[in-house]
C-alpha positions as CSV (number, residue, x, y, z in Angstrom):
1,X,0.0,0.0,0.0
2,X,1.5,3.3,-0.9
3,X,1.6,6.2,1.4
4,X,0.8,9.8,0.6
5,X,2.0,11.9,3.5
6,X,-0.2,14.0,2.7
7,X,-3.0,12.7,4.4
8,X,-1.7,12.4,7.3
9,X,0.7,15.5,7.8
10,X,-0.7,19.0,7.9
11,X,0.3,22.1,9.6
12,X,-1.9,24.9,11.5
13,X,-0.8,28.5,12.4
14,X,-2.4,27.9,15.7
15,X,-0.5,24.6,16.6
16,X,2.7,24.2,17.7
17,X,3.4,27.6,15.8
18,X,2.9,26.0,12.6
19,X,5.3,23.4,12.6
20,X,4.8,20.1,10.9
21,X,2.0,18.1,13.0
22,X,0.4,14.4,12.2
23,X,-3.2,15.4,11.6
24,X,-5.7,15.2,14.3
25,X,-3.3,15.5,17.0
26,X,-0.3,18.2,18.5
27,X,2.5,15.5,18.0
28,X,5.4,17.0,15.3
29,X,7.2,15.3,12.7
30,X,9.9,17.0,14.7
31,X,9.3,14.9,17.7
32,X,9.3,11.4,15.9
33,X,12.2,12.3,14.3
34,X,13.9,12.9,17.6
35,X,12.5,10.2,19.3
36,X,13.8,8.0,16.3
37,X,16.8,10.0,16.5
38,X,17.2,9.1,20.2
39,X,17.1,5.2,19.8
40,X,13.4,5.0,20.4
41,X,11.3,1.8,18.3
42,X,8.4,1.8,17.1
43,X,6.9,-0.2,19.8
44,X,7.9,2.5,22.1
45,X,6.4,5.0,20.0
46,X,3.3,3.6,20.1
47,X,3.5,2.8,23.8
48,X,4.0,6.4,24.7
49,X,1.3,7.6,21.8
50,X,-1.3,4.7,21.0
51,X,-3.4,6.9,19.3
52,X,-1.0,6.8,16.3
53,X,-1.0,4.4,13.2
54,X,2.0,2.6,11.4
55,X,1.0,4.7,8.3
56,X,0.7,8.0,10.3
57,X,4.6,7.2,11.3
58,X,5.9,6.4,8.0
59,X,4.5,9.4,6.6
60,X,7.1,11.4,8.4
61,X,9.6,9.5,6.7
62,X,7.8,10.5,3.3
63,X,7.3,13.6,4.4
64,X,10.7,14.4,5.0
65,X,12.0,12.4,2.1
66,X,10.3,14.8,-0.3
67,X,11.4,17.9,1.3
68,X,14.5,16.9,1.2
69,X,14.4,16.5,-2.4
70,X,13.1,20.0,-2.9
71,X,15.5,22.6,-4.2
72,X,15.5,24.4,-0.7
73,X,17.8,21.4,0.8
74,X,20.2,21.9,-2.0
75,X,20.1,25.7,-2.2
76,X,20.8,25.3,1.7
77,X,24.0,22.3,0.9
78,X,25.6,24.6,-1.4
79,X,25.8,27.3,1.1
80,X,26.8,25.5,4.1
């Protein structure tokens, strides 16, 4: 089954300042990458938020796949 992040990643001026957020609730892509980031599973993800979905996780991975391919990142590479 493909995923389209899309449906599950939105953002709102009035959450979280208008960061990235998985739809329906105030978690970031931010903070699953960190917790990722930090050694955290999946399992544990899903312990500490149950409310989530395995789709609703790998659409952060999607989601920041395809920003990363945008011409931003590289404008940004070149510069650094």
């Amino acid at each position: 089954m493909e995923i389209n992040w899309r449906d599950y990643i939105t953002t709102d001026s009035k959450i979280l300042n208008g960061k990235p957020i998985i739809k329906s609730t105030r978690i970031s892509v931010e903070l699953i990458l960190e917790l990722f980031a930090l050694g955290w599973t999946y399992e544990m993800i899903f312990e500490s938020y149950p409310q989530l979905s395995i789709e609703q996780i790998r659409s952060v991975f999607l989601f920041l796949k395809e920003n990363l391919e945008t011409d931003r990142y590289f404008s940004f590479a070149k510069t650094a």
